[in-house]
C-alpha positions as CSV (number, residue, x, y, z in Angstrom):
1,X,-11.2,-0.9,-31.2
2,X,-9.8,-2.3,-28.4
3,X,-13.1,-1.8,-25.6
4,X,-16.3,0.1,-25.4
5,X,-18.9,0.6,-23.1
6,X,-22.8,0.0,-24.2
7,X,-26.0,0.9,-22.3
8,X,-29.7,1.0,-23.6
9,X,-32.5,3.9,-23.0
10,X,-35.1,5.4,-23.9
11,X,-37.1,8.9,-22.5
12,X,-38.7,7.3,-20.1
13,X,-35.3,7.0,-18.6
14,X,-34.1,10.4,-19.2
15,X,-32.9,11.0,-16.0
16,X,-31.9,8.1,-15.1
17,X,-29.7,8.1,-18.3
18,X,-28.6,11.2,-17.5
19,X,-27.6,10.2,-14.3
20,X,-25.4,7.0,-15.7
21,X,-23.6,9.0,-18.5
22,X,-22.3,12.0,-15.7
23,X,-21.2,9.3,-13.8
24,X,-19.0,7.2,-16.3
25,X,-17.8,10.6,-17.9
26,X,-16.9,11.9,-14.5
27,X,-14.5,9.4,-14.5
28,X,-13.5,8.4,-18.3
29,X,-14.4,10.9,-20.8
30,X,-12.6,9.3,-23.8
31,X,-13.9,5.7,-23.5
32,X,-15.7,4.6,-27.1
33,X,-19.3,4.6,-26.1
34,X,-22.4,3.5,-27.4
35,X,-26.1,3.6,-26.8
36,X,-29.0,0.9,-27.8
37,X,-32.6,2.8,-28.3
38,X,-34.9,0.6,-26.5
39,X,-37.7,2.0,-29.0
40,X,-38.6,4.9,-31.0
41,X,-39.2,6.9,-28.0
42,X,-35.6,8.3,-27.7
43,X,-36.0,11.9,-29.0
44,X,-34.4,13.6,-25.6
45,X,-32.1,10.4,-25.2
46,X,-30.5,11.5,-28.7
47,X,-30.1,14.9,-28.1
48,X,-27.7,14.0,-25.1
49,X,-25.2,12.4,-27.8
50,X,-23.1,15.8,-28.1
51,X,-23.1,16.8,-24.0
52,X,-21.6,13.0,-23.4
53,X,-20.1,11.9,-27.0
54,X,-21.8,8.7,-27.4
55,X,-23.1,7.3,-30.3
56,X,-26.5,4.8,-31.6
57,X,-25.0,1.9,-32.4
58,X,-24.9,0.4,-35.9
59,X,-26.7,-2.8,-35.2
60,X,-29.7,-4.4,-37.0
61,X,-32.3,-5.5,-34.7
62,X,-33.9,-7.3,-37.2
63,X,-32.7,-10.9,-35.8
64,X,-32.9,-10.2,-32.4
65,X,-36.3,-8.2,-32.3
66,X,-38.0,-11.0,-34.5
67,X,-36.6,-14.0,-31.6
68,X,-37.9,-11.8,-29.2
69,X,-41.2,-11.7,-31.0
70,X,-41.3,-15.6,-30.5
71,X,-40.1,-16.1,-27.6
72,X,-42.4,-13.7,-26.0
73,X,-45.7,-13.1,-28.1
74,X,-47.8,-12.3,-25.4
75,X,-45.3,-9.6,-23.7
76,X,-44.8,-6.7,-26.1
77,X,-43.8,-4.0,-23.6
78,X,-41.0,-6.4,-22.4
79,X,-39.4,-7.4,-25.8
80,X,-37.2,-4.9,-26.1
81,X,-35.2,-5.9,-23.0
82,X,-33.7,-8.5,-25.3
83,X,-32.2,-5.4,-27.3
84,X,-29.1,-5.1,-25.1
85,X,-27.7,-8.7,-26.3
86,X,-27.4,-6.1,-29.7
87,X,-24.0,-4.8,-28.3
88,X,-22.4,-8.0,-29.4
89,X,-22.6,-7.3,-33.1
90,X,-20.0,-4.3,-32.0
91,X,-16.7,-4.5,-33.9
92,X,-14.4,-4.4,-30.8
93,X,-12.6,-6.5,-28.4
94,X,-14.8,-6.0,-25.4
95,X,-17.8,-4.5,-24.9
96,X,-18.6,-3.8,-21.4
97,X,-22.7,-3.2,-20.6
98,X,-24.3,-1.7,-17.9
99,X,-28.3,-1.0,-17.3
100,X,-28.7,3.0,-16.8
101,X,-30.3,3.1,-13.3
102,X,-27.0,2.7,-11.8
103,X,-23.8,4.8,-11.0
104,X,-20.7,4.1,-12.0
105,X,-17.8,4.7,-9.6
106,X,-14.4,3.7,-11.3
107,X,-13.0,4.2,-14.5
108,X,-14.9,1.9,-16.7
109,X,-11.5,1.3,-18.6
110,X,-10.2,-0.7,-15.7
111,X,-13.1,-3.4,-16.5
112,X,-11.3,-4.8,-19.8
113,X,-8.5,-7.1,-20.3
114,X,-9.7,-10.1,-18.8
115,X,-11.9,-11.8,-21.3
116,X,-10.1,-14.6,-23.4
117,X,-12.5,-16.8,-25.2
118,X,-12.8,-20.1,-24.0
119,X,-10.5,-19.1,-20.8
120,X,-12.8,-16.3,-19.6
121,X,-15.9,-15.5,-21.8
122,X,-17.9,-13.5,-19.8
123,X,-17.0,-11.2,-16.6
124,X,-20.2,-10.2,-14.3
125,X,-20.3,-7.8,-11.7
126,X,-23.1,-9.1,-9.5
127,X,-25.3,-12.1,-8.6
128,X,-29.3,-12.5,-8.6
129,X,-29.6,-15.5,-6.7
130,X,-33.4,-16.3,-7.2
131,X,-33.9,-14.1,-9.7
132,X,-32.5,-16.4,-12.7
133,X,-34.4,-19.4,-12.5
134,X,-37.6,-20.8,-11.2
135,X,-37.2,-21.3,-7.0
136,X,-39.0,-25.0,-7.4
137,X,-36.5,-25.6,-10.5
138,X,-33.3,-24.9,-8.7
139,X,-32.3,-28.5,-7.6
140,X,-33.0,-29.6,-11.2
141,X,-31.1,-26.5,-12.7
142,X,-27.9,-27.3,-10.5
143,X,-27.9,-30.7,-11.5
144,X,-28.3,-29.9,-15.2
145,X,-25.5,-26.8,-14.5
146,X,-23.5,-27.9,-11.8
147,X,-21.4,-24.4,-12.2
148,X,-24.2,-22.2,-12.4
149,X,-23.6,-18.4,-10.9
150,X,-27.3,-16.8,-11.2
151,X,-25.3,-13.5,-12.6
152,X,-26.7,-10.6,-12.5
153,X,-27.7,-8.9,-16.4
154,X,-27.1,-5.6,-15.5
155,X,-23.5,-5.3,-15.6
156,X,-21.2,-7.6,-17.7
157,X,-18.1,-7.8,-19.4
158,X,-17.8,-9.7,-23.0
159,X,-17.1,-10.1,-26.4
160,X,-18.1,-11.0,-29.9
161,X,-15.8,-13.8,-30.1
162,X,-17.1,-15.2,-27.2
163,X,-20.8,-15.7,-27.4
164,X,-22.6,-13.9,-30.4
165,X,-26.5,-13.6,-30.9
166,X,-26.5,-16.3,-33.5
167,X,-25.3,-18.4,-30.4
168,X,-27.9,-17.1,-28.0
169,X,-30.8,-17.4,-30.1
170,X,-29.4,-21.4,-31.6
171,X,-29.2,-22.5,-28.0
172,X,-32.4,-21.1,-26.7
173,X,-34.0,-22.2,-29.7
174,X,-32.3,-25.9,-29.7
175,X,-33.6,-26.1,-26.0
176,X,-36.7,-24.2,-25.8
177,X,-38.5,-26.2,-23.1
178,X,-35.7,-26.7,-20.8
179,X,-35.2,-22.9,-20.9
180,X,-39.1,-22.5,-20.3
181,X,-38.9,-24.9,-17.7
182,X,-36.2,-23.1,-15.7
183,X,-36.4,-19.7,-16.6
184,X,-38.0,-17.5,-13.7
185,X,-41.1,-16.0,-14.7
186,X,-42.5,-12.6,-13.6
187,X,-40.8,-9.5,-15.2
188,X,-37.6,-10.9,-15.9
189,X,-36.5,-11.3,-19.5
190,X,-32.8,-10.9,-20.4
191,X,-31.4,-12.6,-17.2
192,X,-32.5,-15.8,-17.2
193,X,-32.0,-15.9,-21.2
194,X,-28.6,-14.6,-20.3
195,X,-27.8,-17.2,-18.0
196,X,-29.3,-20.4,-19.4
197,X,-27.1,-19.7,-22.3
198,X,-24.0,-19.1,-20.7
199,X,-24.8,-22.2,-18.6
200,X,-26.2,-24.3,-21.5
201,X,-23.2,-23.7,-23.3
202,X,-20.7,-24.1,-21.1
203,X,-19.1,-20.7,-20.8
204,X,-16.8,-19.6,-18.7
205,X,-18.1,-16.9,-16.1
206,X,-15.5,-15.1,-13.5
207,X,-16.4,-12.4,-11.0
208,X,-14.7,-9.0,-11.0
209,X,-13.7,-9.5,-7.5
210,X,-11.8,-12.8,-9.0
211,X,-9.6,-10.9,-11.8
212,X,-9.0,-7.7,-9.9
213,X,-8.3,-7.5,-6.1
214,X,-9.3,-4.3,-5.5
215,X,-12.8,-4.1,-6.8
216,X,-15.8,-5.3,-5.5
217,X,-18.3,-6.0,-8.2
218,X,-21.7,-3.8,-8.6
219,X,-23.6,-3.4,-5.5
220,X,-27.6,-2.7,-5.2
221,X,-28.4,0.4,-3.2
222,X,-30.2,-1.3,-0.7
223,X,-27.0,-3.3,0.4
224,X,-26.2,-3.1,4.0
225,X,-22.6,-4.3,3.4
226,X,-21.2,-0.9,1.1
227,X,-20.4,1.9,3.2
228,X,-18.3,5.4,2.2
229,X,-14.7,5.3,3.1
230,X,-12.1,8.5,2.4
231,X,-15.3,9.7,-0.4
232,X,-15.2,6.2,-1.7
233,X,-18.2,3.3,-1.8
234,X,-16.7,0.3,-0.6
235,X,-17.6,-3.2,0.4
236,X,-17.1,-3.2,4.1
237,X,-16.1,-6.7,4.6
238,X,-13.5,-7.1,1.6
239,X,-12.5,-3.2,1.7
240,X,-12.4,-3.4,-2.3
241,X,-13.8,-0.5,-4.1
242,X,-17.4,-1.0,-5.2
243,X,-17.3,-0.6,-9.0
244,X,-21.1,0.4,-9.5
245,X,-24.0,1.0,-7.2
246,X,-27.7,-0.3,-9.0
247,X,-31.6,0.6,-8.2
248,X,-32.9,-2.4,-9.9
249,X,-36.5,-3.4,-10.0
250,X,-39.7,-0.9,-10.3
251,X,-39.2,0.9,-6.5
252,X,-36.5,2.9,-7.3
253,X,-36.1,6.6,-5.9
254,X,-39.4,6.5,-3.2
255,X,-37.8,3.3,-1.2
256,X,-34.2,5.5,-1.2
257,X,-36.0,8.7,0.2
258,X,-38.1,6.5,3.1
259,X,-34.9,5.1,4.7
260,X,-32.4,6.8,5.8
261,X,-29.7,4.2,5.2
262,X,-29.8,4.9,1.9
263,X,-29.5,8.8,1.8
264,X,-25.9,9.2,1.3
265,X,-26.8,7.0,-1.5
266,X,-29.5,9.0,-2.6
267,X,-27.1,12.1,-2.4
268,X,-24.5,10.1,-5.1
269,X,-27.3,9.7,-7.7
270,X,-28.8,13.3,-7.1
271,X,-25.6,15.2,-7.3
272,X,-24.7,12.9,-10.6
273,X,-28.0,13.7,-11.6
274,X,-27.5,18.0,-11.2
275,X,-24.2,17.6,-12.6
276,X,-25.4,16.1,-15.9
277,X,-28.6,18.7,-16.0
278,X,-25.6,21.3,-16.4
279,X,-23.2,19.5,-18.5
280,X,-26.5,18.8,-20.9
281,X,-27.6,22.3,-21.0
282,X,-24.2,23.8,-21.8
283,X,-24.0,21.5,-24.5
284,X,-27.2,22.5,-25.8
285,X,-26.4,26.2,-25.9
């Protein structure tokens, strides 16, 4: 299998689930797609499987949920964020992941093609500056990683043969107090384990925006530079397409309904949102 795309849910993002599958079927509805259940609450998350033909992945978790259990002992609600790093045991080329609180807005398919391990090993969509490593640890971290890029977890490009979960847990484990050192604390779990491996190990990490020239990379919804152009979200200084648009962190909907910057954004999500309700319930009758 030459690509697939991966995301991980459970019911208490339903909606938001429903949202992200409309939205990459809307514009790919053959793509090879798979879904990571973030727990055992995932009853209504499974019964989408039919409406948008995914399937659970065939993964054991066993590894990675027992590394999470030591790495974070005192953070059981948060373990299971380490559960997306799962989509590397998937036998394919290229897996390309994506957190389900965002909208996708070009054929997925047009992601894949550009990782070659050890010439490109990872392709990210977005940054986090600041949200990676600790803010009093960033002099130390550049010198230790002088091509750091702070990437952003929620969107990335990858494969198997480039960094596998046997890799991720050796290097975190080989330098456990450099990585608690750095890593940012607060609610953030898979990124900064995500970057100090790639950056511990060397890997080679390119932008979309680098290996395509018309796309833009993922943008957060509270971005002043996207803008619509001709019914598509662009970036308004580059005029490339944006390739996703993401509500990250805990405020989500109630910080796009106070502004109204963000309404035609708001609109995007909600429309995806009634489109999926239908496709859903057809499916289901």
């Amino acid at each position: 299998m030459r690509g697939a795309l991966v995301f991980m849910a459970n019911d208490r993002y339903y909606r938001w689930t429903l949202t992200f599958l409309q939205s990459v079927r809307e514009r790919n509805d053959r793509l090879p797609m798979y879904w990571i259940p973030y727990d055992e609450n995932v009853r209504k998350i499974r019964s989408l499987s039919a409406a948008f033909n995914f399937e659970p992945i065939d993964a054991d978790f066993t590894t990675i949920d027992a590394f999470a259990n030591r790495l974070f002992p005192s953070r059981l609600a948060r373990r299971a964020n380490l559960r997306k790093y799962a989509a590397l045991q998937l036998q394919c080329d290229e897996i390309a992941y994506f957190d389900v609180d965002s909208v996708v807005l070009i054929d997925p398919a047009r992601l894949y093609g550009h990782v070659q391990p050890g010439v490109v090993d990872l392709v990210y969509l977005a940054t986090s500056p600041g949200h990676v490593y600790r803010k009093d640890r960033m002099s130390m971290a550049r010198a230790e990683f002088p091509n750091l890029s702070q990437l952003s977890a929620a969107a990335f490009i990858t494969s198997r043969h480039a960094i596998s979960i046997k890799e991720m847990i050796a290097t975190i484990e080989e330098h456990h107090d450099l990585y608690q050192a750095f890593r940012r604390r607060g609610s953030l779990y898979d990124q900064p384990l995500l970057n100090f491996v790639l950056d511990r190990a060397g890997k080679i990490c390119k932008h979309i925006r680098d290996l395509d020239p018309g796309l833009a990379g993922m943008a957060s919804f509270r971005s002043s530079h996207i803008g619509f152009r001709d019914d598509h979200l662009i970036d308004k200084k580059s005029g490339r397409n944006v390739v996703a648009v993401h509500w990250a962190g805990a405020f989500k909907i109630g910080v796009e309904a106070l502004n109204p910057r963000y309404w035609p954004l708001g609109a995007l999500r909600s429309g995806c949102l009634k489109r999926g309700l239908i496709r859903a319930a057809a499916s289901a009758t």
